[in-house]
RODO-2510 file (C-alpha; in nm, 4 decimals, decimal comma):
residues 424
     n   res          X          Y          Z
     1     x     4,5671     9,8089    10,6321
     2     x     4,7274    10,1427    10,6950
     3     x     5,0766    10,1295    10,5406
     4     x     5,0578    10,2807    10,1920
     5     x     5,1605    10,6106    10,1349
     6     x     4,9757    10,9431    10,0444
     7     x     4,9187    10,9549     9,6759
     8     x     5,1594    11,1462     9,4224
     9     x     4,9534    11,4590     9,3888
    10     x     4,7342    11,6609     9,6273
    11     x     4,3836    11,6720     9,5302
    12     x     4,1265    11,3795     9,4742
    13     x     4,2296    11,0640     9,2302
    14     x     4,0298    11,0326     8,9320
    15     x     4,1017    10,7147     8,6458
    16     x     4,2233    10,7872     8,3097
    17     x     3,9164    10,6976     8,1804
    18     x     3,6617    10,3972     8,2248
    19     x     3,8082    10,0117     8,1301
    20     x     3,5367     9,7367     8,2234
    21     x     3,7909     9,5141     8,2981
    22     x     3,9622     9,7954     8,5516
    23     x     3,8804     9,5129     8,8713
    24     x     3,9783     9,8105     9,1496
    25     x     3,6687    10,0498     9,0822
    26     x     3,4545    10,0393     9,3667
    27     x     3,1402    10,0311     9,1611
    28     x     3,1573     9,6888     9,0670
    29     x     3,2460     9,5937     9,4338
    30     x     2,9473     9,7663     9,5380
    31     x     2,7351     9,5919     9,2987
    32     x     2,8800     9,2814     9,2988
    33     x     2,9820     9,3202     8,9238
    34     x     3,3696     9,2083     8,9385
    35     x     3,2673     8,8798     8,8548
    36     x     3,2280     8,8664     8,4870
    37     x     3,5219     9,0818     8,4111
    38     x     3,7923     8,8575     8,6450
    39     x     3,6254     8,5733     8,4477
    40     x     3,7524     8,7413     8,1059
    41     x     4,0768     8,8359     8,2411
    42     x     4,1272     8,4742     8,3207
    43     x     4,0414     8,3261     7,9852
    44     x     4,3046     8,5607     7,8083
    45     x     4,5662     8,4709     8,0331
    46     x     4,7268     8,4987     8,3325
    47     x     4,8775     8,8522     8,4110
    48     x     4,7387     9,1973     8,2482
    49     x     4,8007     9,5446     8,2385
    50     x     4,5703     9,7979     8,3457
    51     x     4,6296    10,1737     8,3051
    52     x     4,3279    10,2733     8,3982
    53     x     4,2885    10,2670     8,7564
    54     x     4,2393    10,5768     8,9618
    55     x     4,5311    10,4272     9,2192
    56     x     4,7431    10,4375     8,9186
    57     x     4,8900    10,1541     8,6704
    58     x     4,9756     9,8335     8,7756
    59     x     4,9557     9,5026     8,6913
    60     x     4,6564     9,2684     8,7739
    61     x     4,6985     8,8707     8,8102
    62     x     4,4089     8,6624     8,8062
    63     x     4,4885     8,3126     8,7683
    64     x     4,5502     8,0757     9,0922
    65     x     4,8770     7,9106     8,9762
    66     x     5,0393     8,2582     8,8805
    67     x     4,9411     8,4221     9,2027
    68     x     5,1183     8,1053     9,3754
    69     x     5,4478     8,1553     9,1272
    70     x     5,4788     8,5318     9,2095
    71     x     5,3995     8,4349     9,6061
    72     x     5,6632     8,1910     9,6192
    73     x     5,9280     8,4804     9,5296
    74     x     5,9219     8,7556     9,8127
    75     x     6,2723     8,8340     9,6876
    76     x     6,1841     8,9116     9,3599
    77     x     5,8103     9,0741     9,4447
    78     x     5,8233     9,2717     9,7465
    79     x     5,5814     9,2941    10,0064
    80     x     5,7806     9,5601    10,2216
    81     x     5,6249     9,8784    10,3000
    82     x     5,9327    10,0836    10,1702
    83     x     5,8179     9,9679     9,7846
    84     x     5,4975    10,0911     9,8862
    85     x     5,3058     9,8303    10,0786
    86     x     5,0073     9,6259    10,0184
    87     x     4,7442     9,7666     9,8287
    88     x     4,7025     9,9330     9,5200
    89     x     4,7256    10,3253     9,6114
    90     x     4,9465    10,5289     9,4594
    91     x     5,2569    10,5823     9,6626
    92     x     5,5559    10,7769     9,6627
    93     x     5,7862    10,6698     9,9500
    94     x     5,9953    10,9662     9,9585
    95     x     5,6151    11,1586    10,0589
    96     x     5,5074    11,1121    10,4391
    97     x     5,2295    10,8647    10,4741
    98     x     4,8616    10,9025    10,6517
    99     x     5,0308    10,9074    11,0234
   100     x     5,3005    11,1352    10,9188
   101     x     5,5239    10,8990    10,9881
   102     x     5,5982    10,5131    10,8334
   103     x     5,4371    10,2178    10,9654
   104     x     5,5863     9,8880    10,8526
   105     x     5,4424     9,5838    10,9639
   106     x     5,5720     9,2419    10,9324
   107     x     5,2891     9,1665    10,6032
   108     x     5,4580     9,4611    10,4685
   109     x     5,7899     9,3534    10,5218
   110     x     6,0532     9,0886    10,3630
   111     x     6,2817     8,8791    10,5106
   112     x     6,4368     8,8653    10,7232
   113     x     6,2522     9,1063    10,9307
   114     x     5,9592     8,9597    10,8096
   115     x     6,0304     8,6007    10,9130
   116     x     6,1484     8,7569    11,2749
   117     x     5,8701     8,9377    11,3616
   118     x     5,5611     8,6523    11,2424
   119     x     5,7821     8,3783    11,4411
   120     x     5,7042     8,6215    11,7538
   121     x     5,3063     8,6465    11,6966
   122     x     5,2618     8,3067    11,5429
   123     x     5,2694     8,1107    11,8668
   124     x     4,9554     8,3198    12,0124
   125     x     4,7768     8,1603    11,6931
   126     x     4,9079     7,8552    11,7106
   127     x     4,6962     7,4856    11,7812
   128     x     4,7111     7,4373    12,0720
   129     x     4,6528     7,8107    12,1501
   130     x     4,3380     7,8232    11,9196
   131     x     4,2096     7,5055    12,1098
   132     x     4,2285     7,6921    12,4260
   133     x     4,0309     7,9444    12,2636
   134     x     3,7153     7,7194    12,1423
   135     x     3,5092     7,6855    12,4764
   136     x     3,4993     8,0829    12,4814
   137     x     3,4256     8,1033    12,1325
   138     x     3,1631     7,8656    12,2087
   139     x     3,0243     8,0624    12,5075
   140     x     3,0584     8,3563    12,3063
   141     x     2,8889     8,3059    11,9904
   142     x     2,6114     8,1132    12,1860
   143     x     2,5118     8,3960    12,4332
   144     x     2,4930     8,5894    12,1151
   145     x     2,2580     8,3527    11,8732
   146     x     2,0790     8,3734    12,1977
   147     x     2,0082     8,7035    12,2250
   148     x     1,8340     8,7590    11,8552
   149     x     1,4799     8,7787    11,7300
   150     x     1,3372     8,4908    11,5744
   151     x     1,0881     8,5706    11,3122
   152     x     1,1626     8,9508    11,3301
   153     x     1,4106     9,1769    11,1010
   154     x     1,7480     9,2618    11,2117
   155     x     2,0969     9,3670    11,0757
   156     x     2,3566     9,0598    11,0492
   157     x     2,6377     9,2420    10,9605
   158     x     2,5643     9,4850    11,3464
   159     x     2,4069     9,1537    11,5986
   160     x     2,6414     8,8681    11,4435
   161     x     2,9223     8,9570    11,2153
   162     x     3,0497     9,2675    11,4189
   163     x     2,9840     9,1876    11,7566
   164     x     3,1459     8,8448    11,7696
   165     x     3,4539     8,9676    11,5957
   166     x     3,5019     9,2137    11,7539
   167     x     3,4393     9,0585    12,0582
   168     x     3,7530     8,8039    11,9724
   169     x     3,9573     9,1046    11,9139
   170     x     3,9047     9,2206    12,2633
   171     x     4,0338     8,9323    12,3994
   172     x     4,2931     8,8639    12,2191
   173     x     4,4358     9,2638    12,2800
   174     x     4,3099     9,2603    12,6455
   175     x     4,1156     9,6001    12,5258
   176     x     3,8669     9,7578    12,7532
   177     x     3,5420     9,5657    12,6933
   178     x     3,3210     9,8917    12,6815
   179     x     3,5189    10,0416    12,4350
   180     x     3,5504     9,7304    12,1764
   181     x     3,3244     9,8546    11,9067
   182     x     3,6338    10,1279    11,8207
   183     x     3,8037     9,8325    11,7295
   184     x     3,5524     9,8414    11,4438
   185     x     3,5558    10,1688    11,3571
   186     x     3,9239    10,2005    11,3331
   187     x     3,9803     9,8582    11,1184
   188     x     3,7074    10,0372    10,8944
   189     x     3,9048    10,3227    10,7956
   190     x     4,2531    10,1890    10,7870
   191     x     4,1520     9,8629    10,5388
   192     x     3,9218    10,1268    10,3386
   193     x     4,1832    10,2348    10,0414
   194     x     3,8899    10,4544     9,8780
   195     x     3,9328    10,6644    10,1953
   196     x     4,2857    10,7649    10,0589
   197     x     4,1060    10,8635     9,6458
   198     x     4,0309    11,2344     9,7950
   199     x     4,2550    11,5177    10,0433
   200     x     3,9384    11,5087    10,2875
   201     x     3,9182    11,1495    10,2968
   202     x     4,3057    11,1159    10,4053
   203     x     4,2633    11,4073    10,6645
   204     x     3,9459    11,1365    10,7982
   205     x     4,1931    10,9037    10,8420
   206     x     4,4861    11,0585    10,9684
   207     x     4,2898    11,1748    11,2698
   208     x     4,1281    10,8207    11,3323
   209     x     4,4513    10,6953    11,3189
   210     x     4,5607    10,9427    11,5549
   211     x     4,2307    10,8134    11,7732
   212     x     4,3977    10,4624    11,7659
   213     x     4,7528    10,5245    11,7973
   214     x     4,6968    10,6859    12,1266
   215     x     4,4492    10,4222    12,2342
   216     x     4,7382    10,1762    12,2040
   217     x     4,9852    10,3490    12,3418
   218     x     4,8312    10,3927    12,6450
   219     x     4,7625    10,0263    12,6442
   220     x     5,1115     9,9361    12,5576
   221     x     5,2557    10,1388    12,8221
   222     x     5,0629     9,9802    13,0732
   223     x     5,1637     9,6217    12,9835
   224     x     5,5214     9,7164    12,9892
   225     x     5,4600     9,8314    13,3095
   226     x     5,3203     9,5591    13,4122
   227     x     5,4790     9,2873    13,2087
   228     x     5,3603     8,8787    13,2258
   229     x     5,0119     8,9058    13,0732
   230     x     4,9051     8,6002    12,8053
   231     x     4,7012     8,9053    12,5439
   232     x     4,9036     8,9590    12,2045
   233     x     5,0572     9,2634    12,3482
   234     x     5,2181     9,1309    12,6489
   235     x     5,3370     8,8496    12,4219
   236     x     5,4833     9,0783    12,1786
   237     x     5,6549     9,2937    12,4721
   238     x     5,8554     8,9659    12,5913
   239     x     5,9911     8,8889    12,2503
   240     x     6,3446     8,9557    12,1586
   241     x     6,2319     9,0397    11,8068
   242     x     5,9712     9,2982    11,8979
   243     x     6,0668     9,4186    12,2517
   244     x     6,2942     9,6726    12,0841
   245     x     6,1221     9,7974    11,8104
   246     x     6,0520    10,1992    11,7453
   247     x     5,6802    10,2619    11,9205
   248     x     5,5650    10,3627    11,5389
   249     x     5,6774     9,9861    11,4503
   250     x     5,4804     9,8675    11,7132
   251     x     5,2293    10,0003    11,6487
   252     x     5,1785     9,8644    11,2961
   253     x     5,1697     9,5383    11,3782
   254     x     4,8781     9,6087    11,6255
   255     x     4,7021     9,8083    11,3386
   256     x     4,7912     9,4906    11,0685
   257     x     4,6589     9,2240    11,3538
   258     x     4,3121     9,4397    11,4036
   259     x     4,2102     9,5005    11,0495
   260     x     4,3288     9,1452    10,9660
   261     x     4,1269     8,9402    11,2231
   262     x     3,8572     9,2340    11,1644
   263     x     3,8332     9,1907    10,7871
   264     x     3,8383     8,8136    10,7577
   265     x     3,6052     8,6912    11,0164
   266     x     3,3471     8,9428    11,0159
   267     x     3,3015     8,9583    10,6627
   268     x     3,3026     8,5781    10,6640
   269     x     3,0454     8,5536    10,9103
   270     x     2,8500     8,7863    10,7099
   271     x     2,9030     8,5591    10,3914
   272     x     2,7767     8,2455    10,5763
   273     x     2,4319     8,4238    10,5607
   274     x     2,4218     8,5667    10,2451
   275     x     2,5716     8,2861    10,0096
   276     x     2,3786     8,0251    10,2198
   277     x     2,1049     8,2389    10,0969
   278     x     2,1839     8,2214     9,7402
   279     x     2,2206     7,7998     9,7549
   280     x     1,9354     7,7085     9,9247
   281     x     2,0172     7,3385     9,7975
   282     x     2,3528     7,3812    10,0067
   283     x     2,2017     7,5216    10,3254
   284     x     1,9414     7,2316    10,2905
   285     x     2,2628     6,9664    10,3082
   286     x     2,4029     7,1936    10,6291
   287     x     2,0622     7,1577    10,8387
   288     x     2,0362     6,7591    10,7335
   289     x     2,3984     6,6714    10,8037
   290     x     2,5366     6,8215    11,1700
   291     x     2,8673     6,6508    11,1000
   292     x     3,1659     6,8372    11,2326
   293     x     3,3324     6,7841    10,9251
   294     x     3,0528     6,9230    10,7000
   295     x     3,0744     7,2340    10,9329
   296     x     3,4630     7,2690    10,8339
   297     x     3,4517     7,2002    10,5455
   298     x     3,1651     7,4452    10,4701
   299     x     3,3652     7,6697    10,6740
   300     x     3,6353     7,6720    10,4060
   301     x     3,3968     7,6772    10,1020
   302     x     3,2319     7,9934    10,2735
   303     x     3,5950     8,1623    10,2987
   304     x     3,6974     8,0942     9,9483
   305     x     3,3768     8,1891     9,7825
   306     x     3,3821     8,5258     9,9826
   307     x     3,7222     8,5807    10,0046
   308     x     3,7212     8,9023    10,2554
   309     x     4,0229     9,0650    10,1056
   310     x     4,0012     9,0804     9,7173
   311     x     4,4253     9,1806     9,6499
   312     x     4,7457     9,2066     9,7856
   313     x     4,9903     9,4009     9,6287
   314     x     5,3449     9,3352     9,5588
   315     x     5,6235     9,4918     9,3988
   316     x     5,9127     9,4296     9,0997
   317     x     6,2490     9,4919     9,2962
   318     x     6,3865     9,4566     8,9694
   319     x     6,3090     9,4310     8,5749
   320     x     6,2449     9,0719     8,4819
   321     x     5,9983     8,8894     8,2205
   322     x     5,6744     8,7095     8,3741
   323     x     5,4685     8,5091     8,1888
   324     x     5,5663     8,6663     7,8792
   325     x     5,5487     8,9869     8,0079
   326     x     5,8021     9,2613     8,0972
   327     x     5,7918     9,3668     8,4342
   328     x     5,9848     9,6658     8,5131
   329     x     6,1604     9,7232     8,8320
   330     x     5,9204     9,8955     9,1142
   331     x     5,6229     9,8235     8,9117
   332     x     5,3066     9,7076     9,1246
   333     x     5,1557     9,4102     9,0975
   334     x     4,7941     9,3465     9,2344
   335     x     4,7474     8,9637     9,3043
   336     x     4,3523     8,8985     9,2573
   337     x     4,2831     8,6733     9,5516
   338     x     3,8783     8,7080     9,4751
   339     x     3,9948     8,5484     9,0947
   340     x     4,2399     8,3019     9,2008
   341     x     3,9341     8,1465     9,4341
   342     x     3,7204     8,1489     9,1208
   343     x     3,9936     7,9953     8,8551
   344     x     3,8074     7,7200     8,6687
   345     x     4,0996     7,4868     8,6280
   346     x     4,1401     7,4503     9,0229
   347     x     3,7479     7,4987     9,1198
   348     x     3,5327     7,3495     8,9016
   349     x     3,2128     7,5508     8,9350
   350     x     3,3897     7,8421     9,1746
   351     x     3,1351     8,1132     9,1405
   352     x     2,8627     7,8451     9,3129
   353     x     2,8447     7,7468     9,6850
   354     x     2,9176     7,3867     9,7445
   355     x     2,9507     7,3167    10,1053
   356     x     3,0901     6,9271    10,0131
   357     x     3,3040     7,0488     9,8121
   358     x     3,6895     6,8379     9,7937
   359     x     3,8882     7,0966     9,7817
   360     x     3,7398     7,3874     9,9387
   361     x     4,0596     7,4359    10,1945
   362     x     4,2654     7,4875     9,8807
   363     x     4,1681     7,8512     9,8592
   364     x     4,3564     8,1735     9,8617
   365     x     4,1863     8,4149    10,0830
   366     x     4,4653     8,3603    10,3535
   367     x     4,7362     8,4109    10,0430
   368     x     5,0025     8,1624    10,0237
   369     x     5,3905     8,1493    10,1219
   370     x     5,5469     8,3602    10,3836
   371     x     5,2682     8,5726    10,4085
   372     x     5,0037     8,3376    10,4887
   373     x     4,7417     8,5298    10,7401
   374     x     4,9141     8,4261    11,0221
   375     x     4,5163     8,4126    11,2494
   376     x     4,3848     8,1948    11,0144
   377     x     4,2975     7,9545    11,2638
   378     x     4,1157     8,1648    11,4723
   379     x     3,9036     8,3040    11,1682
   380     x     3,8399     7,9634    11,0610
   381     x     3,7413     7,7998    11,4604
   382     x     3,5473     8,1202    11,4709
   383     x     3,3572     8,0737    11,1535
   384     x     3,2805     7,6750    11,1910
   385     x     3,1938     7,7685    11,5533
   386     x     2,8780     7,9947    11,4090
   387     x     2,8047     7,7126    11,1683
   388     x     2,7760     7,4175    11,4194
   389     x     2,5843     7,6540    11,6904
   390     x     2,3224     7,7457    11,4154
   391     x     2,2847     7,4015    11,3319
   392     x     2,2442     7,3359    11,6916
   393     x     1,9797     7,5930    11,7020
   394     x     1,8502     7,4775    11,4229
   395     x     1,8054     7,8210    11,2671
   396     x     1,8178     7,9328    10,9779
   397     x     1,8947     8,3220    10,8027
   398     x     1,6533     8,4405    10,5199
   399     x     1,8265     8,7593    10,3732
   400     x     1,5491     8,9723    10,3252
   401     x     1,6849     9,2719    10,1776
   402     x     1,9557     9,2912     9,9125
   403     x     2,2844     9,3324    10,1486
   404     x     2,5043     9,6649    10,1433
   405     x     2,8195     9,5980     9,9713
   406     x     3,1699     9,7851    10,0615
   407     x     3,2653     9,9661     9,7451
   408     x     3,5935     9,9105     9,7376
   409     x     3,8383     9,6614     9,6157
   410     x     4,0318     9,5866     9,9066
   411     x     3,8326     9,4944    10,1970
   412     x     3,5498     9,2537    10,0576
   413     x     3,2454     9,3272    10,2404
   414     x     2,9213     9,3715    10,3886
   415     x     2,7955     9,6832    10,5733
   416     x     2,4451     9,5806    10,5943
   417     x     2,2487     9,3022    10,5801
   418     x     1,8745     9,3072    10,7148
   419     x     1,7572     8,8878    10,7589
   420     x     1,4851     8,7178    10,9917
   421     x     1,5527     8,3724    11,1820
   422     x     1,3342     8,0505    11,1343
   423     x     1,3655     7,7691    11,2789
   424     x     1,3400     7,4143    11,0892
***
């Protein structure tokens, strides 16, 4: 998500040196290596220090019941986009950031702006609104299960993951059907931080910002024209809280709403196949039991062992001791969402797969407190809506090549995944 700043020096980042347990280099993302080292971090406690990182030093927390502690505090560890935002990169927020200009966004905000602006979008997510939204979910993901081979090699992440999310994203923006797949493109490079490690990498993304800013103002210019519509931007027009905002304000909250319902469903979708993969045992229970409930529940267990966004940052607005530690005032703090969903004391066997499990929905990947992801229910009927139609199908993804991993430590990812369908 596009709100941190440029780093503190021109030129590309480069670590310290090389600490195994550093959990941001994109390496072990890419390999699926960050495993073994959050597992360590765990056992010697709950908070560490790590000076190692090419986004600078900052503090990582790994366990599930500190990352709830520090959540529960927004006073005391900031969120807001003036501290620097919500990832890891370096910042500096006296330098300009990628758009020239500063985007805050209600996740990078505290109260009370914060609480103003998420009271304004969380209706459009709401229940009831979500329930309106299942029979074209339904449509959706069926004309698109539909359309693949059976028995012939094709790319998950492209046919499935991608096209159905974006598809929701679409609809929910009211953008211009033939040009959805930009959706894609931009959520790409705003939620990639590694983008931001090197001076050609940050000129990349200020001009595919630039691509998207102007593809939303257009589009916000025409619904204040013609004001009434039900999509998330006419919605946002009418409210008191946003109606009045500066355009670059705006703006951020579109960017924070695309790479967030981008991130978590796709890459989701994409774990459905690949962990279902790696527990053949649990897909087995999946294709015998078509319950509704074993489809949400799975749908949870999926989310938590994926967990699409591996941190959130937050920063010290002033010094103060946590667990045993001394935390100075504006230093960062990287809560480990991809640890917290693997702490032994709360999941007893987290690294594994288990669709039955109790307390699957206990997981992190949609944080906690004020800053839950506030489209969480539309990831999750969007998910458990692929489940129950496969089941329906009666189909059934063999991975057949080792996936493509996103090497970095934000986004949590798939690019590529080449599987075949069967049927059972």
């Amino acid at each position: 998500m596009a709100t941190a700043p440029a780093p503190l020096f021109e030129g590309d980042l480069k670590p310290s040196r090389i600490d195994p347990h550093d959990l941001t280099r994109g390496d072990l993302w890419a390999e699926s290596r960050w495993q073994e080292p959050m597992r360590d971090l765990r056992a010697k406690g709950p908070i560490h220090w790590n000076d190692a990182s090419k986004f600078g030093p900052h503090w990582s927390v790994v366990q599930y019941k500190a990352i709830q502690h520090i959540e529960a505090l927004p006073k005391l560890f900031s969120s807001s986009w003036e501290y620097g935002g919500i990832t890891v990169e370096r910042d500096d927020t006296k330098r300009l950031y990628d758009f020239n200009t500063p985007l805050p966004m209600f996740i990078a905000m505290d109260p009370p702006q914060h609480t103003a602006q998420r009271r304004t979008v969380a209706p459009a997510f709401g229940p009831a609104e979500v329930e309106r939204m299942r029979a074209d979910a339904v449509a959706r993901t069926s004309a698109v299960l539909d359309a693949l081979p059976v028995g012939q090699p094709f790319d998950w992440v492209q046919s499935v993951s991608i096209e159905l999310t974006t598809q929701m994203l679409a609809i929910l923006f009211d953008f211009p059907w033939e040009d959805r797949h930009k959706l894609t493109h931009w959520s790409d490079v705003a939620g990639d931080i590694e983008v931001g490690a090197t001076s050609e990498g940050r000129r990349f993304r200020q001009e595919t910002s630039g691509e998207l800013v102007g593809a939303f103002m257009q589009l916000w210019q025409s619904k204040a024209q013609n004001p009434g519509g039900t999509d998330l931007i006419s919605i946002m027009l009418q409210s008191d809280a946003m109606s009045h905002m500066e355009p670059n304000e705006f703006l951020a909250n579109l960017i924070l709403l695309i790479v967030g319902g981008n991130d978590t469903t796709r890459n989701s979708m994409s774990a459905y196949a690949w962990g279902l993969h790696q527990y053949p045992d649990q897909r087995a229970i999946l294709e015998q039991n078509h319950s509704p409930e074993l489809a949400v529940n799975a749908m949870h267990e999926i989310i938590r062992w994926q967990t699409p966004l591996s941190h959130m940052r937050r920063t010290a607005t002033e010094d103060t001791e946590l667990f045993g530690q001394q935390i100075r005032k504006h230093d960062r703090i990287a809560l480990w969402y991809t640890s917290a969903n693997r702490d032994e004391s709360v999941f007893e066997h987290g690294e594994h797969i288990r669709v039955e499990r109790e307390n699957a929905r206990r997981h992190l990947s949609f944080g906690y407190g004020i800053h839950r992801c506030v489209g969480a229910r539309v990831a999750e009927l969007q998910l458990t809506t692929l489940i129950a139609e496969m089941q329906k199908r009666r189909l059934r993804v063999n991975v057949i090549e080792t996936p493509e991993i996103v090497p970095a430590c934000f986004a949590h990812g798939y690019r590529k995944m080449m599987v075949e369908l069967e049927r059972y």
